[in-house]
C-alpha positions in Angstrom: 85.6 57.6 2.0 88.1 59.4 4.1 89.5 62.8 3.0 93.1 63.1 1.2 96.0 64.3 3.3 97.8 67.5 1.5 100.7 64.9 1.3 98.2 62.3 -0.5 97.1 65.0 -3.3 100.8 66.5 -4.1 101.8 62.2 -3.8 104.5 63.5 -1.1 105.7 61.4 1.8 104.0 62.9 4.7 107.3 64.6 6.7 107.5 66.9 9.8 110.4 67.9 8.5 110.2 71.4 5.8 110.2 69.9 2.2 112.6 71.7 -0.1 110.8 74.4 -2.1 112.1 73.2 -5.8 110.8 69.5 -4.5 107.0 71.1 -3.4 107.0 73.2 -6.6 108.0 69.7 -8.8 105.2 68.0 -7.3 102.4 70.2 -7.3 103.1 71.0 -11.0 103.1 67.2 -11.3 99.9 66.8 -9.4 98.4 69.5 -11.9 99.1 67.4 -14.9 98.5 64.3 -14.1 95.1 65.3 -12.7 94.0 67.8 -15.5 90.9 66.5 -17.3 92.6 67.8 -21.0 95.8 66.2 -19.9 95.5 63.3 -17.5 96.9 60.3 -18.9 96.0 58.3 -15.9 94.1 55.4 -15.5 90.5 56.0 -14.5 90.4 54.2 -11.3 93.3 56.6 -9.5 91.8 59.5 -7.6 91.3 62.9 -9.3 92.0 65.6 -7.1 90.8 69.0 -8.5 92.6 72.6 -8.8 91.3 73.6 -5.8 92.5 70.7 -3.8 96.0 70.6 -5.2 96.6 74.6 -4.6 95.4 74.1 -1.1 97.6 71.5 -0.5 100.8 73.6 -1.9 100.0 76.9 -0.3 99.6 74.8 2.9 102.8 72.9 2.5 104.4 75.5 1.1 103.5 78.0 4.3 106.2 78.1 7.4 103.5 78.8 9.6 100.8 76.6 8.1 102.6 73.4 7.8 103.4 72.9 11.4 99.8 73.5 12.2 98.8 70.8 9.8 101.3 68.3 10.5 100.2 68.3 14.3 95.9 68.4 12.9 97.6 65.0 10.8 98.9 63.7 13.5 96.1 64.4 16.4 93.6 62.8 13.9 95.8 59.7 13.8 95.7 59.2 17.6 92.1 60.0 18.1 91.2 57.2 15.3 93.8 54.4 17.1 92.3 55.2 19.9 88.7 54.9 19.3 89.3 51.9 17.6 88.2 48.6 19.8 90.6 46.9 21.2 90.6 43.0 20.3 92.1 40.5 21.7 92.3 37.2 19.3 91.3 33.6 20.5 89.1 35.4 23.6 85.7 35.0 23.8 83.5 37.6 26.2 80.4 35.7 27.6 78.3 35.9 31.1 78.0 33.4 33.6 74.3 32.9 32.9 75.5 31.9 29.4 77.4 29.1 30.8 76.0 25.2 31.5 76.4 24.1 35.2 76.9 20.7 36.5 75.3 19.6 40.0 77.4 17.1 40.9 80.6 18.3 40.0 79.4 22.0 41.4 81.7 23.2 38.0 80.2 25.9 35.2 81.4 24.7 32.1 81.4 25.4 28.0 82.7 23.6 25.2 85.5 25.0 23.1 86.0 25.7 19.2 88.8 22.6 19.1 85.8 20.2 20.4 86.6 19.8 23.6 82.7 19.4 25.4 84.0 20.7 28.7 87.2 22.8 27.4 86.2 25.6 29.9 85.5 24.4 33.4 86.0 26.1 36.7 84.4 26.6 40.2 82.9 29.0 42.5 86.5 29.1 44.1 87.6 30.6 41.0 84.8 33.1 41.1 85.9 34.0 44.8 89.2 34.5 43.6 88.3 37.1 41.2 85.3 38.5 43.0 87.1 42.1 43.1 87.5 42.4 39.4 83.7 40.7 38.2 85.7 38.5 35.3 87.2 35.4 35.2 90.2 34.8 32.3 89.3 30.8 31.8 91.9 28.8 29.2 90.9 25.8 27.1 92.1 23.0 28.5 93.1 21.4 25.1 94.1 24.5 23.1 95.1 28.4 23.6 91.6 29.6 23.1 90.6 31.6 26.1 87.0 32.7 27.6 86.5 35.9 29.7 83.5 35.2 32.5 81.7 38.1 33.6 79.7 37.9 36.6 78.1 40.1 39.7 79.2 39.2 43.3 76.0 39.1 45.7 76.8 39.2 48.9 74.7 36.1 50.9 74.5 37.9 54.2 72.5 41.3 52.6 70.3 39.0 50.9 69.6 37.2 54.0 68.4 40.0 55.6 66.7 41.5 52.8 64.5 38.4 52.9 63.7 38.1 56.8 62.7 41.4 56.5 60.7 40.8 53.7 59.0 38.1 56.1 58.7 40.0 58.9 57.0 42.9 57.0 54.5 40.2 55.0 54.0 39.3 58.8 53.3 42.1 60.6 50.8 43.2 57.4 48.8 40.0 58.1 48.2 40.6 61.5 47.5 44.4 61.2 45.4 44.2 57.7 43.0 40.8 59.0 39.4 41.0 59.0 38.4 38.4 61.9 41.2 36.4 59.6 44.1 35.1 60.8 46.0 35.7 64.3 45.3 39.2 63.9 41.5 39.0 63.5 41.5 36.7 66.6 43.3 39.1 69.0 40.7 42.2 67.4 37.7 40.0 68.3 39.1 38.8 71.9 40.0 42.4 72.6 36.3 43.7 71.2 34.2 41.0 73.8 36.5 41.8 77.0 35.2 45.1 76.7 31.3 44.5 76.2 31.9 42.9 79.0 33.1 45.5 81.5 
């Protein structure tokens, strides 16, 4: 349950402006009534604010120095809480490529769509190239305003490329250096070992 603004309590409408003193003195001796225990007449679901809340709200909006001080805590508080709030976009749907089906033959990724279209998103790896900077695609339904937001890695062909002959080269070399009388390695020890029994 969130906390009751000063305004809330003293049921004021919440107003940078200075509120007249005769209008702030009606209202907390309103809000004091109607929230007494011996005098409420209210029904039980409103909130009951007690003493202490209602003369903390008038001395506060009552105060030339306080009231400014609150009004910008109200409104910081009000900013903070939009802004932490998620942002969400109706009608878009976040997925990763991995999610998606691929078809072969038509080299397209694909996925069907709410509206029942089997193949209402469908694009190519041009598309992907396209937005390679950003890592998302924005893909629309083809049969209704639904949209689908891709997200993918770019891997680049020519690192891997390398990565893997090097990989080779390495498995390789170990082969020939670890070889006990195994393999090319072990061939070249032995050949080496009876030239020199020799001279």
């Amino acid at each position: 349950m969130t906390t009751p603004t000063h305004y809330q309590i003293l049921s004021l409408p919440q107003t940078p402006e200075d509120l007249a003193p005769a209008a702030l003195k009606k209202a907390y001796r309103r809000a004091l009534l109607s929230h007494h225990p011996d005098k409420s007449s209210s029904s039980p679901s409103a909130p009951l604010y007690t003493i202490d809340q209602i003369s903390l709200a008038y001395a506060t909006l009552s105060s030339p120095s306080l009231k400014p001080l609150y009004d910008r805590s109200l409104l910081s508080a009000q900013r903070s809480s939009a802004s932490s709030q998620p942002k969400f976009q109706t009608g878009i749907e976040v997925i990763d490529l991995d999610d998606l089906e691929f078809d072969e033959q038509a080299n397209r990724w694909f996925r069907s769509c709410r509206c029942g279209n089997d193949r209402g998103y469908l694009f190519g790896e041009e598309d992907l190239e396209d937005a390679a900077d950003l890592g998302e695609l924005m893909v629309g339904c083809a049969d209704c305003s639904l949209w689908l937001r891709v997200m993918f890695g770019v891997v680049e062909e020519e690192e891997d490329e390398a990565e893997t002959q090097g990989n080779d080269s390495q498995a390789e070399n170990q082969s020939v250096q670890v070889g006990n009388g195994v393999g090319k390695g072990g061939e070249l020890k032995e050949r080496e070992e009876k030239e020199e029994e020799r001279s």
